[in-house]
Predicted model as a PDB file, atoms N, CA, C, CB and O in Angstrom, pLDDT in the B-factor column:
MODEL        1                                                                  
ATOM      1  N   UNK A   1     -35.553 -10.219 -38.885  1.00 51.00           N  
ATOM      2  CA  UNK A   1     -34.935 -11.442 -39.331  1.00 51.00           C  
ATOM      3  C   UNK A   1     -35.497 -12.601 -38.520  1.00 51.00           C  
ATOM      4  CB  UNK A   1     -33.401 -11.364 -39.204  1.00 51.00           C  
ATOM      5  O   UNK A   1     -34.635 -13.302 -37.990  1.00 51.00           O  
ATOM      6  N   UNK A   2     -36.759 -12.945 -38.314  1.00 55.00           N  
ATOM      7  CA  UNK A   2     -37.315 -13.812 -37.956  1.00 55.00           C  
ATOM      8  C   UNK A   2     -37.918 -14.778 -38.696  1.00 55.00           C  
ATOM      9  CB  UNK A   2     -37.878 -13.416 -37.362  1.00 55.00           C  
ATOM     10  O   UNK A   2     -38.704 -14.404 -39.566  1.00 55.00           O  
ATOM     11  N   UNK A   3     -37.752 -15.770 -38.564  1.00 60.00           N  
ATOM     12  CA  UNK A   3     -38.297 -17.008 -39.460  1.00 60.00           C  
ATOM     13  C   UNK A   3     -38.241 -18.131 -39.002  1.00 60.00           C  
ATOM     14  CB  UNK A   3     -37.719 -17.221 -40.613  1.00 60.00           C  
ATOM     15  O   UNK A   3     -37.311 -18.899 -39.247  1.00 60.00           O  
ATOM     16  N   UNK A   4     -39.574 -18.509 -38.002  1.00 61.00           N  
ATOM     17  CA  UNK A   4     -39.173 -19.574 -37.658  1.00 61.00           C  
ATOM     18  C   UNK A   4     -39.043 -21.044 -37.988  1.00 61.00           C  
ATOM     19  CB  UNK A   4     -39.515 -19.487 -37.020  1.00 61.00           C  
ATOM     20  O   UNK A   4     -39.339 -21.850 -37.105  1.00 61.00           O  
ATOM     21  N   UNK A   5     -38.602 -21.509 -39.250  1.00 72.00           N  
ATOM     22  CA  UNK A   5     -38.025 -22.525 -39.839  1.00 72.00           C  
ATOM     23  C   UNK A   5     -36.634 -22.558 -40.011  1.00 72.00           C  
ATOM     24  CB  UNK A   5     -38.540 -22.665 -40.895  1.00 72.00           C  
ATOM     25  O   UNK A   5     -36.033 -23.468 -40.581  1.00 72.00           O  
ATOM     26  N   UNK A   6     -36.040 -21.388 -39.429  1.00 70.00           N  
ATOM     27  CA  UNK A   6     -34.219 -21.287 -39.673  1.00 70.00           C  
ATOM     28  C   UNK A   6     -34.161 -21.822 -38.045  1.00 70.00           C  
ATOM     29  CB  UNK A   6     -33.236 -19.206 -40.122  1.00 70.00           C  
ATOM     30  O   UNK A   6     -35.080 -21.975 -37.241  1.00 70.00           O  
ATOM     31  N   UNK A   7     -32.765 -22.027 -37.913  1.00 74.00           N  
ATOM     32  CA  UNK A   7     -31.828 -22.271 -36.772  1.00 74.00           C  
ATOM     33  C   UNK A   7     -31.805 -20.851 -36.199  1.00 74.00           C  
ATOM     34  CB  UNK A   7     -30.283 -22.879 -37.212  1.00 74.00           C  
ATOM     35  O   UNK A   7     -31.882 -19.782 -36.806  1.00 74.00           O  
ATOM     36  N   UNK A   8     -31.655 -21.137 -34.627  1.00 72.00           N  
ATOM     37  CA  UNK A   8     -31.788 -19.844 -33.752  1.00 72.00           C  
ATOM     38  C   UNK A   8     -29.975 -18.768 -34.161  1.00 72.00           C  
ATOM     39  CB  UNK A   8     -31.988 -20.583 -31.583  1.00 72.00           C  
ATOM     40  O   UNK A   8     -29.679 -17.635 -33.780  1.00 72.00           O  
ATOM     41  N   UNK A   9     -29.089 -19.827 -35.105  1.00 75.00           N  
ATOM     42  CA  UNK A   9     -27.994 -18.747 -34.754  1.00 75.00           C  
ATOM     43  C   UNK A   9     -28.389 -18.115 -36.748  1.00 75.00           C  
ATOM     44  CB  UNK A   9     -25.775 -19.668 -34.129  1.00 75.00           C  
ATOM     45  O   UNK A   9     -27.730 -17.205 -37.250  1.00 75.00           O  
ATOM     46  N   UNK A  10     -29.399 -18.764 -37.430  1.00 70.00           N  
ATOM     47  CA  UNK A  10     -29.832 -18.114 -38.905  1.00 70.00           C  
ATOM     48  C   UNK A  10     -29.020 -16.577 -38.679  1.00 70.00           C  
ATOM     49  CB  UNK A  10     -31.923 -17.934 -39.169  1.00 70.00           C  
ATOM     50  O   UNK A  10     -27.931 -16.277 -39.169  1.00 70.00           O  
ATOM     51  N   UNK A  11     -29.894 -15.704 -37.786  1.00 71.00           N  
ATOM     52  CA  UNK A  11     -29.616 -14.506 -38.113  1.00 71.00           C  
ATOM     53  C   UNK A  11     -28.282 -13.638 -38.114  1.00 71.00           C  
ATOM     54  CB  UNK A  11     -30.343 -14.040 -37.506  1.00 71.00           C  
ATOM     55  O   UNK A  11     -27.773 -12.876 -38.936  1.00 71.00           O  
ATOM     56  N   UNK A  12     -27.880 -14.149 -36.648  1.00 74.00           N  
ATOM     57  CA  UNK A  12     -26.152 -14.045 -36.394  1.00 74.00           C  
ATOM     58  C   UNK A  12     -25.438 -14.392 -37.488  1.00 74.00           C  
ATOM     59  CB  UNK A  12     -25.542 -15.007 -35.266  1.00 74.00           C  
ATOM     60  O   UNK A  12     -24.610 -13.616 -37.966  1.00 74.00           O  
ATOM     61  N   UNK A  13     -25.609 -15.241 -37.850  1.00 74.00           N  
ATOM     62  CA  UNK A  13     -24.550 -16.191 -39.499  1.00 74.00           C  
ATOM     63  C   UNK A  13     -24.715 -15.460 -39.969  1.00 74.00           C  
ATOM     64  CB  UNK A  13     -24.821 -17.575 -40.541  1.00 74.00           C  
ATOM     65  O   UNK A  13     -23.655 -15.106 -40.485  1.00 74.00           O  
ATOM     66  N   UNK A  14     -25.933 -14.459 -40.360  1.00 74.00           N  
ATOM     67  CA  UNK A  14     -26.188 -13.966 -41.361  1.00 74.00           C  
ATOM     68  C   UNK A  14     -25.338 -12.355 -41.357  1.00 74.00           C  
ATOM     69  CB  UNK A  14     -27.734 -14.062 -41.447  1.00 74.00           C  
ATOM     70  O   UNK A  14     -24.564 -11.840 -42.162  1.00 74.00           O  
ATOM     71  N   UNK A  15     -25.823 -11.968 -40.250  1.00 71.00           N  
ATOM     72  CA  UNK A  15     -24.984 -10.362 -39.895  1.00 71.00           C  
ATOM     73  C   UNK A  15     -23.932 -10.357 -39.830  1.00 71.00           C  
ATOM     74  CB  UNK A  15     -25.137  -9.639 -38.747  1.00 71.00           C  
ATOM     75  O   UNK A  15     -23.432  -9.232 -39.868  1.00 71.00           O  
ATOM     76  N   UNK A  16     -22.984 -11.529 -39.699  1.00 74.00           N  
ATOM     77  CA  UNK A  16     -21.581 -11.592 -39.732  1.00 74.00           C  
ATOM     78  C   UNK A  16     -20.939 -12.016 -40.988  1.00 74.00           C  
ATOM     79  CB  UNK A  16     -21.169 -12.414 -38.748  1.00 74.00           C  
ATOM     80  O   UNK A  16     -19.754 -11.790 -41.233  1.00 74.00           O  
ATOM     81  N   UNK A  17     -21.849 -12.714 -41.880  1.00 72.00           N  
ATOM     82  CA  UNK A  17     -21.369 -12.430 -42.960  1.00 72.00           C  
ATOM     83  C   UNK A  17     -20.694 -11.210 -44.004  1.00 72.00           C  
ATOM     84  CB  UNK A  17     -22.056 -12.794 -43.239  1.00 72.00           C  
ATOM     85  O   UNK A  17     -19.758 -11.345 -44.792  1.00 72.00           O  
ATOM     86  N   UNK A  18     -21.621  -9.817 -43.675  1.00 80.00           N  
ATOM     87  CA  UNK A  18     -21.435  -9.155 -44.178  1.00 80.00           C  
ATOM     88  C   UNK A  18     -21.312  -7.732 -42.879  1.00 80.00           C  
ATOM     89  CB  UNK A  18     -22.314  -9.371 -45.273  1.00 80.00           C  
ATOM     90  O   UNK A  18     -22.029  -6.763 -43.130  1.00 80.00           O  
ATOM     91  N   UNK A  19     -20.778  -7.684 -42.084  1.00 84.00           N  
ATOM     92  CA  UNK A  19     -20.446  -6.918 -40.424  1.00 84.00           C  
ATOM     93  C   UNK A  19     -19.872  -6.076 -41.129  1.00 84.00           C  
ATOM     94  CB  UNK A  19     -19.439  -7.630 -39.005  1.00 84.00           C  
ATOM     95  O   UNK A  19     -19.940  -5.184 -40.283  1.00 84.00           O  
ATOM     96  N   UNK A  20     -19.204  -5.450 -42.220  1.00 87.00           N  
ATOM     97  CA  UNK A  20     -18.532  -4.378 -42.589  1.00 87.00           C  
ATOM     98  C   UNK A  20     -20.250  -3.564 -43.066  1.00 87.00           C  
ATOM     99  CB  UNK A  20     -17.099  -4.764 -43.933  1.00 87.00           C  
ATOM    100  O   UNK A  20     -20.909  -2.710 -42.471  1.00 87.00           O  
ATOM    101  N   UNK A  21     -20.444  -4.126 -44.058  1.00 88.00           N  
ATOM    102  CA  UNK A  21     -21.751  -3.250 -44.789  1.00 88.00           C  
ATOM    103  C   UNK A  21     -22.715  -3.216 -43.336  1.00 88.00           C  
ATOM    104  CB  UNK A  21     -22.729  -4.287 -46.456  1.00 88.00           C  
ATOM    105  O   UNK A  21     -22.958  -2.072 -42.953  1.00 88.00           O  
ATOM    106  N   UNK A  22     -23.089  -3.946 -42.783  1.00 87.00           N  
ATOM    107  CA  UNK A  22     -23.727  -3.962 -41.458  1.00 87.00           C  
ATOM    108  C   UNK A  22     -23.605  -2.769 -40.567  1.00 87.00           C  
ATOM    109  CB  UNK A  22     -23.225  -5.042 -40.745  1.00 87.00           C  
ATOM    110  O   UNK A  22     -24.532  -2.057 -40.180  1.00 87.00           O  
ATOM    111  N   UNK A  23     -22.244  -2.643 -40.276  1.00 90.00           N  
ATOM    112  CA  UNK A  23     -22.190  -1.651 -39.421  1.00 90.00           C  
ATOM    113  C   UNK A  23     -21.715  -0.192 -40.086  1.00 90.00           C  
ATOM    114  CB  UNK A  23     -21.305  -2.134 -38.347  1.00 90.00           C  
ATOM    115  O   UNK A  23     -21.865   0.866 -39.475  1.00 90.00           O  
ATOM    116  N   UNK A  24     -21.246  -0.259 -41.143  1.00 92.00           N  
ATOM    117  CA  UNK A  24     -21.248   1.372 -42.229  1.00 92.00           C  
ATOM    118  C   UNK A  24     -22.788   1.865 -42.289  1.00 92.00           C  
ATOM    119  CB  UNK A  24     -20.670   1.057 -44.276  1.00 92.00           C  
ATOM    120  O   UNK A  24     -23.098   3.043 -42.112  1.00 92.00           O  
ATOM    121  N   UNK A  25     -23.811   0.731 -42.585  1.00 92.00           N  
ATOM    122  CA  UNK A  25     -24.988   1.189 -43.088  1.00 92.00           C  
ATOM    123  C   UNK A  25     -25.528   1.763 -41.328  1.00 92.00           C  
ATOM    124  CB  UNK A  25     -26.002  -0.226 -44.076  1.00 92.00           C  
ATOM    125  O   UNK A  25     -26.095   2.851 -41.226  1.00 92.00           O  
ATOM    126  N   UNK A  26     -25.348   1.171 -40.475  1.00 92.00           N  
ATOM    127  CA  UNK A  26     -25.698   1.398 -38.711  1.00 92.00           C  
ATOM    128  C   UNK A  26     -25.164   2.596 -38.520  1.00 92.00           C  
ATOM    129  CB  UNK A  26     -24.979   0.292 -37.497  1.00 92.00           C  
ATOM    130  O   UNK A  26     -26.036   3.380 -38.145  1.00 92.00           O  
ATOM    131  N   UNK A  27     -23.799   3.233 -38.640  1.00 95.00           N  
ATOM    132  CA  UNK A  27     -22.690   4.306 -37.742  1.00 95.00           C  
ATOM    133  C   UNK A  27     -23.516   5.492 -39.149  1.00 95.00           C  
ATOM    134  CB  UNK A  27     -20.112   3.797 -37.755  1.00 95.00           C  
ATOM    135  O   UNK A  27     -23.957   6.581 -38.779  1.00 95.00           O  
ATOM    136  N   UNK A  28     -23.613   5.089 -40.639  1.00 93.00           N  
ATOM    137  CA  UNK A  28     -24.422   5.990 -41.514  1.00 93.00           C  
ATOM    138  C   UNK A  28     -25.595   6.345 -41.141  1.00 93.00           C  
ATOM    139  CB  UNK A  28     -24.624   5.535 -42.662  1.00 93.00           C  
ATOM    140  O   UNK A  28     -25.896   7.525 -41.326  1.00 93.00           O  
ATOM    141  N   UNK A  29     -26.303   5.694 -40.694  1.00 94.00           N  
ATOM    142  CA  UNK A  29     -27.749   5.932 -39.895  1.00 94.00           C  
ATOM    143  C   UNK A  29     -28.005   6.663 -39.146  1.00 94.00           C  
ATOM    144  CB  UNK A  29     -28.196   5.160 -39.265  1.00 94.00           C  
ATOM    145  O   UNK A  29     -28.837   7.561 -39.272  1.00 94.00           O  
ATOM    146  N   UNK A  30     -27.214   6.384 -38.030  1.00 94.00           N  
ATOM    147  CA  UNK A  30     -26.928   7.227 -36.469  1.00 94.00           C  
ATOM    148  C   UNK A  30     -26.600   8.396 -36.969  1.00 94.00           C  
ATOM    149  CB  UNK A  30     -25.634   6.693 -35.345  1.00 94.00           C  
ATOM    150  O   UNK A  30     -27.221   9.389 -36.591  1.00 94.00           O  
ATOM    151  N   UNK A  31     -25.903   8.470 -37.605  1.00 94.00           N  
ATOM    152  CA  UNK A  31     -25.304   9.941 -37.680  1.00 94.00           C  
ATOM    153  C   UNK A  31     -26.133  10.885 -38.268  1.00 94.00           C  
ATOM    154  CB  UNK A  31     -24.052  10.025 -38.444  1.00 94.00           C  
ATOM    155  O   UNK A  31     -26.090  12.070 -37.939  1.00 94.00           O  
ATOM    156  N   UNK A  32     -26.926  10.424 -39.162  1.00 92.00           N  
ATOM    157  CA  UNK A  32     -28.078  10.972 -39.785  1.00 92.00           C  
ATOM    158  C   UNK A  32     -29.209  11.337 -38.810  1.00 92.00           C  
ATOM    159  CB  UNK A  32     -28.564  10.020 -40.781  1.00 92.00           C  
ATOM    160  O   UNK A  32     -29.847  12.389 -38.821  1.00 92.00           O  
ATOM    161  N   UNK A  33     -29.313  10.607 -38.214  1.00 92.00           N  
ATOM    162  CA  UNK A  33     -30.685  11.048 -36.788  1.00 92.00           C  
ATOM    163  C   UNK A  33     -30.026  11.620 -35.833  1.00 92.00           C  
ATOM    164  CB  UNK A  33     -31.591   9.678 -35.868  1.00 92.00           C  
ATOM    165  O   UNK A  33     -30.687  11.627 -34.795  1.00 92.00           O  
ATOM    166  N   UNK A  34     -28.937  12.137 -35.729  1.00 93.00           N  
ATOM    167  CA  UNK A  34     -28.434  13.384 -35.355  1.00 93.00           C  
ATOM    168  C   UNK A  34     -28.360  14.258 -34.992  1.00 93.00           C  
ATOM    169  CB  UNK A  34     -28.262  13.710 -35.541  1.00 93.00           C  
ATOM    170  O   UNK A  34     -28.134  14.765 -33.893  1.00 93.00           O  
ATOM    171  N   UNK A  35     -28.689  14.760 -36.591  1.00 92.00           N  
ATOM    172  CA  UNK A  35     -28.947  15.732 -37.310  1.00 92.00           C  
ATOM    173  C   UNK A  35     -30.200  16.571 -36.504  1.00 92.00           C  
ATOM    174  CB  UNK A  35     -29.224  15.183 -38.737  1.00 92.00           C  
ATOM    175  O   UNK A  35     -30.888  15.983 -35.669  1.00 92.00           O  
ATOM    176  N   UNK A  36     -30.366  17.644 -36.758  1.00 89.00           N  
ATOM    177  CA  UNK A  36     -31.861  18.398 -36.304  1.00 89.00           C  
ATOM    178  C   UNK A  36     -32.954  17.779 -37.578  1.00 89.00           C  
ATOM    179  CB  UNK A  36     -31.722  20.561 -36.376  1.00 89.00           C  
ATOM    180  O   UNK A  36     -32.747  17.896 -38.786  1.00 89.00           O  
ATOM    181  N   UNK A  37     -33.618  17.402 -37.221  1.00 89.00           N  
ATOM    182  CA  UNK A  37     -34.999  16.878 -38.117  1.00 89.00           C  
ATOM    183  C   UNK A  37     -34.335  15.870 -39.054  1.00 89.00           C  
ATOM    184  CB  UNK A  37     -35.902  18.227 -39.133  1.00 89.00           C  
ATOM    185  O   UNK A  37     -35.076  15.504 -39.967  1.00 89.00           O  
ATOM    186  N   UNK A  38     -33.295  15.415 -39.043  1.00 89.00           N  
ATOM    187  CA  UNK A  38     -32.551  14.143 -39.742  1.00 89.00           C  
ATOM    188  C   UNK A  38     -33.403  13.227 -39.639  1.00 89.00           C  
ATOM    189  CB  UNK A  38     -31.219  13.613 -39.166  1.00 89.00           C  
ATOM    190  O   UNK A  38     -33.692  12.885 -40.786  1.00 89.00           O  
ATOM    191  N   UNK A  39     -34.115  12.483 -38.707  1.00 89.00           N  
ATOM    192  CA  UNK A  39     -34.789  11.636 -38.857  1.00 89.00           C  
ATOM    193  C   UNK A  39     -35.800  11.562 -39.272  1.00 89.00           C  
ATOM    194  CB  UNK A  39     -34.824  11.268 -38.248  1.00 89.00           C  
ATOM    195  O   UNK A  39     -36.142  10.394 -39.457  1.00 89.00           O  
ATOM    196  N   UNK A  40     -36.866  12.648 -39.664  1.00 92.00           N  
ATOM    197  CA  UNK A  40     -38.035  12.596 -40.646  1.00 92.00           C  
ATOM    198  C   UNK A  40     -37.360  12.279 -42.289  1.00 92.00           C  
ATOM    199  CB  UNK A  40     -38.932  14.242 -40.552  1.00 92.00           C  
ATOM    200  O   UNK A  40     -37.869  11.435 -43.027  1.00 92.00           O  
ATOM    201  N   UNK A  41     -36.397  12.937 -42.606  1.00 89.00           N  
ATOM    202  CA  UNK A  41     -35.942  12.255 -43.921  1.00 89.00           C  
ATOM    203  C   UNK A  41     -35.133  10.825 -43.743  1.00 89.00           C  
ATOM    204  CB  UNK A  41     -34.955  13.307 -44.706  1.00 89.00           C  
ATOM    205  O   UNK A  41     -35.133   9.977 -44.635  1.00 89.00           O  
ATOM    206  N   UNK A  42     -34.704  10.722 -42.959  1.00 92.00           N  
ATOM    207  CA  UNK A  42     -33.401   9.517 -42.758  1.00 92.00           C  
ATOM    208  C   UNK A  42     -34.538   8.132 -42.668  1.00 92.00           C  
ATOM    209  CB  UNK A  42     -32.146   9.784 -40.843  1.00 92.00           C  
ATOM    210  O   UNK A  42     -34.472   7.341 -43.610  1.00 92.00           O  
ATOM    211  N   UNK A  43     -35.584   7.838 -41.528  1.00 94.00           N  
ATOM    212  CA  UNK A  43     -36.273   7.253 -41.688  1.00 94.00           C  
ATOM    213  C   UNK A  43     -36.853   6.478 -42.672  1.00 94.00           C  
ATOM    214  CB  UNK A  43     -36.614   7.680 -41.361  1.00 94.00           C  
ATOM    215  O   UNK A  43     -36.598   5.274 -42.645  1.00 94.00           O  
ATOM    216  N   UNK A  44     -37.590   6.915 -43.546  1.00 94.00           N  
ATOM    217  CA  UNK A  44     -38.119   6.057 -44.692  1.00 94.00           C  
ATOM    218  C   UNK A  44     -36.717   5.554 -45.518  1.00 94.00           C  
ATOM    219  CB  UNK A  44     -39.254   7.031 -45.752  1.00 94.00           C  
ATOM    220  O   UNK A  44     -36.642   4.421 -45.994  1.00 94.00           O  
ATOM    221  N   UNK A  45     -35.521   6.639 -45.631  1.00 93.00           N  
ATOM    222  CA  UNK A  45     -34.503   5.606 -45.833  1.00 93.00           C  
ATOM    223  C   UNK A  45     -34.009   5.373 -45.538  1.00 93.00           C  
ATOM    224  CB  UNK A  45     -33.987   5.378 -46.266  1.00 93.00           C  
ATOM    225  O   UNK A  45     -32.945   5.623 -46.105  1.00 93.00           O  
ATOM    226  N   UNK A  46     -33.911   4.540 -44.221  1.00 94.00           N  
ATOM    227  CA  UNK A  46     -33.224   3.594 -43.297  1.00 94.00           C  
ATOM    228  C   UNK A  46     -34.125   2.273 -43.332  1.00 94.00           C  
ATOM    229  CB  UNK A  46     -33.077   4.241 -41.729  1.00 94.00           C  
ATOM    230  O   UNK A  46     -33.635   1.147 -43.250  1.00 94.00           O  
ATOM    231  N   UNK A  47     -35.437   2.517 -43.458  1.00 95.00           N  
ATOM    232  CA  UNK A  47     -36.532   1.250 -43.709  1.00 95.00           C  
ATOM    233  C   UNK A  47     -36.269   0.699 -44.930  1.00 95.00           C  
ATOM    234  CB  UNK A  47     -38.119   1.646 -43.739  1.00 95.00           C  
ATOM    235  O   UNK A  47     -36.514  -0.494 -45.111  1.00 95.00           O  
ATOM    236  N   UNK A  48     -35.606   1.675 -46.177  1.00 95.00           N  
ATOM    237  CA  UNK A  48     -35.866   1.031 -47.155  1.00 95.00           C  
ATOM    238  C   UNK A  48     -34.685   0.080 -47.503  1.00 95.00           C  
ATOM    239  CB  UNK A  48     -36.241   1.905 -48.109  1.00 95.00           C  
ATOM    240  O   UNK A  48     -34.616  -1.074 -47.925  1.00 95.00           O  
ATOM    241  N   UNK A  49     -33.473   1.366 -47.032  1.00 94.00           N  
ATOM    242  CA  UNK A  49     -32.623   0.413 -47.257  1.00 94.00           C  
ATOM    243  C   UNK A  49     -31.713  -1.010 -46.399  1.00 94.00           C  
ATOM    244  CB  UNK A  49     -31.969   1.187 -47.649  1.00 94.00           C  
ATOM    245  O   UNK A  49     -30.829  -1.822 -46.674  1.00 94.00           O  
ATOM    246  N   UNK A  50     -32.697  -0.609 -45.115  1.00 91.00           N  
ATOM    247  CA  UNK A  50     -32.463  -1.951 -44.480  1.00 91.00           C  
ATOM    248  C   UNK A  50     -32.815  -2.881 -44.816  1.00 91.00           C  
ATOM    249  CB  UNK A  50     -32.746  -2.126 -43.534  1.00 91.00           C  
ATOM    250  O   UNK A  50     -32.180  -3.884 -44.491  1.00 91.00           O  
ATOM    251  N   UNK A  51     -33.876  -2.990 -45.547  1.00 92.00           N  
ATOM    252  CA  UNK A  51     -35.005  -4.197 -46.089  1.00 92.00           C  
ATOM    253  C   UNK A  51     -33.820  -4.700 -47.335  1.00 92.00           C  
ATOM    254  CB  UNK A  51     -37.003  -3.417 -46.887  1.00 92.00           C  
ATOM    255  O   UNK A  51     -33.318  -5.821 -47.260  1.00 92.00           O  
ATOM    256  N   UNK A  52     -33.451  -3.727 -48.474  1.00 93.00           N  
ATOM    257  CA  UNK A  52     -32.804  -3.872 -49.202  1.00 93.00           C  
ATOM    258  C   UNK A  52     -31.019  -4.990 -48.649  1.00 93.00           C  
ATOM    259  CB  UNK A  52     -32.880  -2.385 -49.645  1.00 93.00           C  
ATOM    260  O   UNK A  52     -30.457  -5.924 -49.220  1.00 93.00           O  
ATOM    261  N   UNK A  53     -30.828  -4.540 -47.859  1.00 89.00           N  
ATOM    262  CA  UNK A  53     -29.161  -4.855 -46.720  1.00 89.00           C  
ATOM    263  C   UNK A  53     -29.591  -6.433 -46.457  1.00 89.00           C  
ATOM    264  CB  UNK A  53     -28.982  -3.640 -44.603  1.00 89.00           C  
ATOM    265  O   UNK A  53     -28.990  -7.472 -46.733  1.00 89.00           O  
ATOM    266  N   UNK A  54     -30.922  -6.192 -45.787  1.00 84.00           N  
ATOM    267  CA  UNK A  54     -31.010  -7.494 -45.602  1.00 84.00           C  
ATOM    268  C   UNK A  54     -31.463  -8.572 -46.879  1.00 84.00           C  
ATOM    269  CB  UNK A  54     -31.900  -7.536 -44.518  1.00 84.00           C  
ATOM    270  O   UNK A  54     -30.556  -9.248 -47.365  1.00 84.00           O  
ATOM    271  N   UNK A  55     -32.255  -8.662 -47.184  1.00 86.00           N  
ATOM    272  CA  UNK A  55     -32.259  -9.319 -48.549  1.00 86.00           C  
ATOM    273  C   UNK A  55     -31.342  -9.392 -49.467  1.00 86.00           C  
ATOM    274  CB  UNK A  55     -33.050  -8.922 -49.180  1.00 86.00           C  
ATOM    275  O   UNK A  55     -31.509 -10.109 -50.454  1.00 86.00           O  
ATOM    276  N   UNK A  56     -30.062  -8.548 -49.255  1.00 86.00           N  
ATOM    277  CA  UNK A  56     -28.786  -9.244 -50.195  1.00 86.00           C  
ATOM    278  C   UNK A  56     -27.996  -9.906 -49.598  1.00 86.00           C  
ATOM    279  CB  UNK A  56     -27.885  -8.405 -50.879  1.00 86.00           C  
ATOM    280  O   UNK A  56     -27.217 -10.663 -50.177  1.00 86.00           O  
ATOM    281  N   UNK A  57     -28.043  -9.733 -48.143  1.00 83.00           N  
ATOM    282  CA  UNK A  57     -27.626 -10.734 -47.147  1.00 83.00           C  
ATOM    283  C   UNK A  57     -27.770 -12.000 -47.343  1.00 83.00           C  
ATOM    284  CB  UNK A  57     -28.161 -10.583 -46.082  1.00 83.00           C  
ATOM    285  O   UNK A  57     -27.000 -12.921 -47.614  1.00 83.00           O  
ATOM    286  N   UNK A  58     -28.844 -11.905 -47.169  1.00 81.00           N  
ATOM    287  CA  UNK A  58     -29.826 -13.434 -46.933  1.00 81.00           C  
ATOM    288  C   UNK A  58     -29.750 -14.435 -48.223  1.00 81.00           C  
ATOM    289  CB  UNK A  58     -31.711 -13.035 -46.743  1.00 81.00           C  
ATOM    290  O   UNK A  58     -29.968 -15.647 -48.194  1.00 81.00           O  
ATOM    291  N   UNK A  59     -29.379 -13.625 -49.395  1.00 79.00           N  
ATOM    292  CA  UNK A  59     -29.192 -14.141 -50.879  1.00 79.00           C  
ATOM    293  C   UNK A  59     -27.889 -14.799 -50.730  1.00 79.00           C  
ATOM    294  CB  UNK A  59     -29.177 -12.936 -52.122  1.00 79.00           C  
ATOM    295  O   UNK A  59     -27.797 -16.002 -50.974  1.00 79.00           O  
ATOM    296  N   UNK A  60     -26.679 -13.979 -50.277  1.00 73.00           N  
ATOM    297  CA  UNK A  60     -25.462 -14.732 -49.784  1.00 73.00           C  
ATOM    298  C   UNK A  60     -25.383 -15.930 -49.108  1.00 73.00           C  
ATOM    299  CB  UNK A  60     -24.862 -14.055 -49.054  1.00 73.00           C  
ATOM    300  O   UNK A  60     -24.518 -16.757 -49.396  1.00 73.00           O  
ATOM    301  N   UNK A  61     -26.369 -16.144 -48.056  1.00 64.00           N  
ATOM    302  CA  UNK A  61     -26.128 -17.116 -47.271  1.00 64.00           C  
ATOM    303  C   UNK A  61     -26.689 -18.766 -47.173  1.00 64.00           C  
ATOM    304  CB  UNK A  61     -26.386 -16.505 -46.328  1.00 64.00           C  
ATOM    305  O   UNK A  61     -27.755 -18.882 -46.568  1.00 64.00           O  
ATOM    306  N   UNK A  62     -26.249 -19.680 -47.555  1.00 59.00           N  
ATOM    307  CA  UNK A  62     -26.998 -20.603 -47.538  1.00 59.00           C  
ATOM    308  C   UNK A  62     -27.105 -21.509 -46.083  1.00 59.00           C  
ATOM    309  CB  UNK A  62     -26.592 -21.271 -48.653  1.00 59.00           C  
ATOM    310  O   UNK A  62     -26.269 -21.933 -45.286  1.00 59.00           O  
ATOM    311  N   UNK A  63     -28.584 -21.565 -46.183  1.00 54.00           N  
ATOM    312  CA  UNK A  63     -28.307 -22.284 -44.543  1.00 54.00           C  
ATOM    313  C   UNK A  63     -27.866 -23.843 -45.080  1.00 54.00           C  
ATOM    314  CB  UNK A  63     -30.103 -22.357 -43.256  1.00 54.00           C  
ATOM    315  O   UNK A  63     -27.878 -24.311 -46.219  1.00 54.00           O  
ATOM    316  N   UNK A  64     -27.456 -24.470 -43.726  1.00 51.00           N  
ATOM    317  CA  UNK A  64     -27.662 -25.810 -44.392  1.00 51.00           C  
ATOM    318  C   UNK A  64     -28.154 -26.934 -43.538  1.00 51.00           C  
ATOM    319  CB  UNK A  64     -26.409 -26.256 -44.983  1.00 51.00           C  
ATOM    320  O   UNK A  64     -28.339 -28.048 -44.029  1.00 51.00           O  
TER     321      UNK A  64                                                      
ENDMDL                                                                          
END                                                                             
């Protein structure tokens, strides 16, 4: 979440907007890399769907 044309608190605003899905998708994660070999599958979807988490985030939020 770097961009440097936003305000330094952009990203914070942004993770607290949505801190429930934030941290379900985080404590879902963890728990998955866990696992014995959890993280060779969990990985590619934790990349994907972080990318995804964040970009509906960021759609929510208008800076101003």
């Amino acid at each position: 979440m770097d961009n440097s044309r936003q305000p330094p608190t952009w990203g914070a605003h942004i993770l607290a907007g949505g801190r429930a899905r934030t941290l379900g998708f985080g404590i879902a994660t963890q728990l998955c890399f866990m696992v014995p070999l959890g993280a060779i599958i969990t990985m590619p979807a934790a990349v994907a769907g972080s990318t995804i988490l964040a970009r509906a985030l960021t759609e929510r939020v208008t800076v101003d």
